[in-house]
N, CA, C and O atoms as a GROMACS GRO file, in nm:
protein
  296
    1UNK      N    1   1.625  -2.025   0.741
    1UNK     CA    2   1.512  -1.942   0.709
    1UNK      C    3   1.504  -1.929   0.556
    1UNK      O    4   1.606  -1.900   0.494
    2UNK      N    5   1.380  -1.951   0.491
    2UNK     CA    6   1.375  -1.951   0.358
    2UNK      C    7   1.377  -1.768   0.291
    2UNK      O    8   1.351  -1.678   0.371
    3UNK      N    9   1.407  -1.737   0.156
    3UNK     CA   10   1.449  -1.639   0.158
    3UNK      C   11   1.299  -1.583   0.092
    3UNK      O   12   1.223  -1.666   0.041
    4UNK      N   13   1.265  -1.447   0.095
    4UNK     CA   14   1.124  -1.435   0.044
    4UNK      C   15   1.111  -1.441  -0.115
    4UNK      O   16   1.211  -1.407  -0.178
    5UNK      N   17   1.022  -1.472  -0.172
    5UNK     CA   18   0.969  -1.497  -0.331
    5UNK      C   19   0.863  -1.458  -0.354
    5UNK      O   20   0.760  -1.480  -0.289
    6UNK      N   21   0.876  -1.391  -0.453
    6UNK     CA   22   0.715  -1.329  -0.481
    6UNK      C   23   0.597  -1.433  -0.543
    6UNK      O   24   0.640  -1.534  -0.600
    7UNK      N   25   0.501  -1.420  -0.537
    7UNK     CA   26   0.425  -1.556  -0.528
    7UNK      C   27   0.274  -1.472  -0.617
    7UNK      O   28   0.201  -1.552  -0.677
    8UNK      N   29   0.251  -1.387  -0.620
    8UNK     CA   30   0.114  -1.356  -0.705
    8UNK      C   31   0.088  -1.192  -0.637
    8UNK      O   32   0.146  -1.135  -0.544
    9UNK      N   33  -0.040  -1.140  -0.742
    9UNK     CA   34  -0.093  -1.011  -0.684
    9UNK      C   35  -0.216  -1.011  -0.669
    9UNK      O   36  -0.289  -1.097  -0.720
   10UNK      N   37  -0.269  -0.882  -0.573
   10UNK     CA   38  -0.432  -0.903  -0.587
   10UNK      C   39  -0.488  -0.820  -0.686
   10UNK      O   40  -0.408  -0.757  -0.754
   11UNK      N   41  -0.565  -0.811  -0.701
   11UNK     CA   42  -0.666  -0.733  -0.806
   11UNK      C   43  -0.674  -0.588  -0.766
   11UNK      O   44  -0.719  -0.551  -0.658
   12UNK      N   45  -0.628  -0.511  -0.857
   12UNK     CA   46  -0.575  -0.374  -0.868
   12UNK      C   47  -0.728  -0.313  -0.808
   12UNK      O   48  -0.836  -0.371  -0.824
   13UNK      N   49  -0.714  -0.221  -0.758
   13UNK     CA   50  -0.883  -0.148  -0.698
   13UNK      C   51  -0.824  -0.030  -0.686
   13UNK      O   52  -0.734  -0.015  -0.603
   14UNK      N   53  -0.888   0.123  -0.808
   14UNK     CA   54  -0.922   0.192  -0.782
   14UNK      C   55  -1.027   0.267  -0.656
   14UNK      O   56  -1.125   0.198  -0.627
   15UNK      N   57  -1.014   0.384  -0.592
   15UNK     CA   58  -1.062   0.413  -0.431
   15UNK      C   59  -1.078   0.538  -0.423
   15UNK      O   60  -0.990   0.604  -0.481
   16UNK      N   61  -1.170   0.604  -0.365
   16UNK     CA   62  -1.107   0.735  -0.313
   16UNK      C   63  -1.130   0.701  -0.153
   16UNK      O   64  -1.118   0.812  -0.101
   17UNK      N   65  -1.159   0.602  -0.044
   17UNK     CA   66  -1.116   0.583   0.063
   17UNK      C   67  -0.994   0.432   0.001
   17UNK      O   68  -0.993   0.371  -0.107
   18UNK      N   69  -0.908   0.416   0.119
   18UNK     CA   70  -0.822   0.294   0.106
   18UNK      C   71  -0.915   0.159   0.114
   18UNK      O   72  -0.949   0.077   0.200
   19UNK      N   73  -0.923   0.169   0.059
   19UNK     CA   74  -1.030   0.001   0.039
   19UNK      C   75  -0.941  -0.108  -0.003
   19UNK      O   76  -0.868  -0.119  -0.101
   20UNK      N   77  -0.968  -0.195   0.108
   20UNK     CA   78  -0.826  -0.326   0.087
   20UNK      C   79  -0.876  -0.398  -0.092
   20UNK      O   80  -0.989  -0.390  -0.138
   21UNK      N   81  -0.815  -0.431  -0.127
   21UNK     CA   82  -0.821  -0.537  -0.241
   21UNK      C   83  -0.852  -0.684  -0.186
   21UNK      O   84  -0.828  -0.707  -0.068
   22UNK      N   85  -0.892  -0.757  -0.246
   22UNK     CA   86  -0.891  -0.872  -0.220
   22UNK      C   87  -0.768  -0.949  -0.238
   22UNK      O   88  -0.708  -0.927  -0.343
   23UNK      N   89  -0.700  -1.068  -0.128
   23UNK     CA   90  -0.590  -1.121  -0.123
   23UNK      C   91  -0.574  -1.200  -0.256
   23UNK      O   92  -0.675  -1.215  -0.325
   24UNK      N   93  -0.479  -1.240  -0.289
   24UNK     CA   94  -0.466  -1.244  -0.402
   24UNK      C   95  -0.518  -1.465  -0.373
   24UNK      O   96  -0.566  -1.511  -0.270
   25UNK      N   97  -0.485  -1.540  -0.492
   25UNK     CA   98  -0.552  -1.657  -0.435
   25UNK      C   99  -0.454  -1.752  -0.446
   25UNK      O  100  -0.403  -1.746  -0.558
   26UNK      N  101  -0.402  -1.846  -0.370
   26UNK     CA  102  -0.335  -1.922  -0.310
   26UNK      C  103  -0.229  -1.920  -0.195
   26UNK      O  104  -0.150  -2.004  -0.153
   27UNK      N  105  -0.264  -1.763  -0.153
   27UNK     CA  106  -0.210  -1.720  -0.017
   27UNK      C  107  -0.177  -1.844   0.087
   27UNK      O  108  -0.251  -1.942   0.098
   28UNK      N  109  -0.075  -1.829   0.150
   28UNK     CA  110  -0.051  -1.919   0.242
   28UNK      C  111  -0.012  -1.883   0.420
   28UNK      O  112   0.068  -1.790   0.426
   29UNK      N  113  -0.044  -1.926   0.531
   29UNK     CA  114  -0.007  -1.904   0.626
   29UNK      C  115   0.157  -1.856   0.664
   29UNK      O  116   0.242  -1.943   0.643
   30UNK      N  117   0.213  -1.707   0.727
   30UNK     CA  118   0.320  -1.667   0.756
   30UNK      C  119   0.331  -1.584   0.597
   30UNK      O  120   0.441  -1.550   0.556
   31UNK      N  121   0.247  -1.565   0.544
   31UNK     CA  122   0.293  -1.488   0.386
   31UNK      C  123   0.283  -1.347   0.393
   31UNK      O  124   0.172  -1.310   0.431
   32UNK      N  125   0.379  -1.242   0.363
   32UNK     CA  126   0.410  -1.094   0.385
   32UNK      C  127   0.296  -1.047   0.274
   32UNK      O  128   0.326  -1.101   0.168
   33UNK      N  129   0.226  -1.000   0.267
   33UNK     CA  130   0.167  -0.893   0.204
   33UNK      C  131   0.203  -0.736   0.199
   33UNK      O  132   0.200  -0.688   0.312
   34UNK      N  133   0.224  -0.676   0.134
   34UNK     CA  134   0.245  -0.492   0.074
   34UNK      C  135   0.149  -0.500   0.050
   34UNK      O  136   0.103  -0.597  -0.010
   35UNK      N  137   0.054  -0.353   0.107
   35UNK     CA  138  -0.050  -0.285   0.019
   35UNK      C  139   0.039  -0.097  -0.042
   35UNK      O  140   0.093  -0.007   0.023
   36UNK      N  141   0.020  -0.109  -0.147
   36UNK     CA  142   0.060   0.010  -0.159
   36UNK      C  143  -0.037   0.130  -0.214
   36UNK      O  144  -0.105   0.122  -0.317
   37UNK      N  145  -0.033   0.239  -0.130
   37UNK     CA  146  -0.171   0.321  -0.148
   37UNK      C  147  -0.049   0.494  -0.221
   37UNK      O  148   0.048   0.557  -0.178
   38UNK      N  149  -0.153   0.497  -0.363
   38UNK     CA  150  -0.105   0.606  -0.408
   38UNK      C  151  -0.178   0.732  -0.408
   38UNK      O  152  -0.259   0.729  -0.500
   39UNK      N  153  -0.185   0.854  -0.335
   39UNK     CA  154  -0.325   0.933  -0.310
   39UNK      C  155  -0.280   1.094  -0.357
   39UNK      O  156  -0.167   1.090  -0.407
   40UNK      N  157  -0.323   1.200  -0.355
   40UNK     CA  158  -0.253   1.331  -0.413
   40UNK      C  159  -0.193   1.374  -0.281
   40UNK      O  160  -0.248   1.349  -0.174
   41UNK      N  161  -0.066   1.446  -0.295
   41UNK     CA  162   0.008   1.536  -0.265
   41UNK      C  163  -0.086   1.587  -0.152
   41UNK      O  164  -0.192   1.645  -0.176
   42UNK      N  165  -0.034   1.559  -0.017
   42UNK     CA  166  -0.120   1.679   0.108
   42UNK      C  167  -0.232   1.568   0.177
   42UNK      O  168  -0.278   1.581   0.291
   43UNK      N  169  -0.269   1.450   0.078
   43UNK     CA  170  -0.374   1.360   0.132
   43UNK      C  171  -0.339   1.246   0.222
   43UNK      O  172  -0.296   1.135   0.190
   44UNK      N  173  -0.369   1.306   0.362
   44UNK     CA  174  -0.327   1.245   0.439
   44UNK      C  175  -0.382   1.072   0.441
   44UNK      O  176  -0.499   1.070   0.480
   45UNK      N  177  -0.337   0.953   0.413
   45UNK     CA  178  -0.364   0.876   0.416
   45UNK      C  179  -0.399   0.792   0.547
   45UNK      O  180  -0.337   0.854   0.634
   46UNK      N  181  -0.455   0.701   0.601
   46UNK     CA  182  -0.471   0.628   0.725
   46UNK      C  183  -0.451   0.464   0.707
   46UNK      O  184  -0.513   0.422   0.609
   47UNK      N  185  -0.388   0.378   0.769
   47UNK     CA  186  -0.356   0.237   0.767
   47UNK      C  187  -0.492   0.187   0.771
   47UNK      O  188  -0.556   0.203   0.875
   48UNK      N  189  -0.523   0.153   0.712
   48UNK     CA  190  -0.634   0.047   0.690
   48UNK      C  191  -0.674  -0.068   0.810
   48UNK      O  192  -0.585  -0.153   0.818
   49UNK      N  193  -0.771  -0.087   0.894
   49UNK     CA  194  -0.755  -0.164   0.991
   49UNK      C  195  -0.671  -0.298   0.985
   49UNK      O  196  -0.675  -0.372   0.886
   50UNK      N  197  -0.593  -0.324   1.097
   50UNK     CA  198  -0.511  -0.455   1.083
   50UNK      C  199  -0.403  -0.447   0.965
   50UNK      O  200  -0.361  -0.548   0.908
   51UNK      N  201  -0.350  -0.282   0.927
   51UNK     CA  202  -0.247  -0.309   0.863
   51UNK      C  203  -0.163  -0.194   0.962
   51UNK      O  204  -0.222  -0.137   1.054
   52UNK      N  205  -0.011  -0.168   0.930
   52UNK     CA  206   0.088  -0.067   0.995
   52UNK      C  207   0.155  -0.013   0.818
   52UNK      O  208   0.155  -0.079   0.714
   53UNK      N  209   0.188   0.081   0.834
   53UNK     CA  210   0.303   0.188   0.741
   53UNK      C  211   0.422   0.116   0.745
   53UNK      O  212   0.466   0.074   0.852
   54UNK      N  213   0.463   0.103   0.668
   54UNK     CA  214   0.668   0.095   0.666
   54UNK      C  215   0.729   0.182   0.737
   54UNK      O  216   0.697   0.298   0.765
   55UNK      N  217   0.815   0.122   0.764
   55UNK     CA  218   0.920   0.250   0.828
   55UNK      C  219   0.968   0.296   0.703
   55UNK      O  220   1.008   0.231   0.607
   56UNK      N  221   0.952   0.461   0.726
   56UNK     CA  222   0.999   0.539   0.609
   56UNK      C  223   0.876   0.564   0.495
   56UNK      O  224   0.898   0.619   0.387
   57UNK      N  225   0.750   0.518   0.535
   57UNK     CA  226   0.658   0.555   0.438
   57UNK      C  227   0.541   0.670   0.515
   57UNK      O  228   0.532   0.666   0.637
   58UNK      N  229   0.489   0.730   0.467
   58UNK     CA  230   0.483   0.768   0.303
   58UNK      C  231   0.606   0.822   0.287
   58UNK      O  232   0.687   0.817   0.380
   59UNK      N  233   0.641   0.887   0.154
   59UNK     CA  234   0.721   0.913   0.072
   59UNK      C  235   0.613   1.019  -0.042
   59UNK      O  236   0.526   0.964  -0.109
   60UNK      N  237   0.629   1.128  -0.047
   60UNK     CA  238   0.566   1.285  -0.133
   60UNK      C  239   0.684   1.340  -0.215
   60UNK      O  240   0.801   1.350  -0.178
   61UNK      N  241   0.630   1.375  -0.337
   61UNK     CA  242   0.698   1.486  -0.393
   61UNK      C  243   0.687   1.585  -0.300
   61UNK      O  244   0.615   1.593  -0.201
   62UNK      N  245   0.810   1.698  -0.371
   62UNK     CA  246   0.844   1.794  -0.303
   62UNK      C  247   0.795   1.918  -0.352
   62UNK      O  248   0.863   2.019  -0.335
   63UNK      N  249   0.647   1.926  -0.430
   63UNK     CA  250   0.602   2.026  -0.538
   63UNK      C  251   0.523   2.130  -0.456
   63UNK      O  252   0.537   2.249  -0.484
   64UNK      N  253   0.454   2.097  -0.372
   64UNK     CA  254   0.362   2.163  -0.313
   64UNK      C  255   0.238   2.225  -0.366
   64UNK      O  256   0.175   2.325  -0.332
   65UNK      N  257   0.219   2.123  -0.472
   65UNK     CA  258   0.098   2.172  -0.527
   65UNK      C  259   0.016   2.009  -0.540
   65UNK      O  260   0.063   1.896  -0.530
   66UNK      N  261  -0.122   2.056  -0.567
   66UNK     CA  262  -0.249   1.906  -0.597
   66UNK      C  263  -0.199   1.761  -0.697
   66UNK      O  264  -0.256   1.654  -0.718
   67UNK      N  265  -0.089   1.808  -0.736
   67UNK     CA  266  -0.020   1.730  -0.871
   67UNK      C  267   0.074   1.651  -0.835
   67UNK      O  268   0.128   1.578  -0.918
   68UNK      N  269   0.120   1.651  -0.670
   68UNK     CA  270   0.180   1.615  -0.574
   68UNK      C  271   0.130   1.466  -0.572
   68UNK      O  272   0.009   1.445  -0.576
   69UNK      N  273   0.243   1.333  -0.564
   69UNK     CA  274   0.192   1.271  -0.517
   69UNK      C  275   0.237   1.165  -0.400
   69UNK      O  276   0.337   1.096  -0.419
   70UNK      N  277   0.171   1.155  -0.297
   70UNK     CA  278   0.198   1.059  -0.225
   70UNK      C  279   0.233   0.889  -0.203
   70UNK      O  280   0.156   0.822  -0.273
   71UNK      N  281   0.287   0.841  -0.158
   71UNK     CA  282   0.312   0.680  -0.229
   71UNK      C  283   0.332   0.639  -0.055
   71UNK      O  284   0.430   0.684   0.004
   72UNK      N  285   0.210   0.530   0.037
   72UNK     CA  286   0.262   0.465   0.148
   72UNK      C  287   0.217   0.318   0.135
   72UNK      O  288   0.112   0.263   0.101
   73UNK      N  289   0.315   0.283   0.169
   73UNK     CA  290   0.317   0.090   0.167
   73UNK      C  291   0.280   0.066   0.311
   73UNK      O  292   0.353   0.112   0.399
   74UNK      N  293   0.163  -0.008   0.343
   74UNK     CA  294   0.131  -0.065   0.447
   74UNK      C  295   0.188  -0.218   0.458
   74UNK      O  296   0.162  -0.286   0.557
   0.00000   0.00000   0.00000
């Protein structure tokens, strides 16, 4: 089994819904993609159709205030 290598990114896209980015270009068949969605503290995020969460994501500060921020890798 070959071991994974990072290979390119897509084009950064500001959002206030999760709006996929476009794949990045020379993608290839069996290739892992991360989307990683950064949103405020309390904002419940949703998987984007045809993607799943990590196990163990999201991941929040522990502030409890708007300044809070959330970090989930689909």
């Amino acid at each position: 089994m070959a071991i994974p290598t990072y290979v390119d990114a897509g084009t950064f896209t500001a959002s206030s819904t999760l709006a996929i980015p476009p794949l990045p270009a020379g993608w290839a068949a069996d290739d892992i993609f991360l989307l990683l969605c950064e949103t405020r503290g309390g904002d419940a995020g949703t998987a984007p159709t045809g993607w799943t969460a990590v196990t163990g994501s999201p991941v929040e500060t522990a502030g409890g205030t708007l300044d809070d921020t959330r970090l989930t890798v689909f």
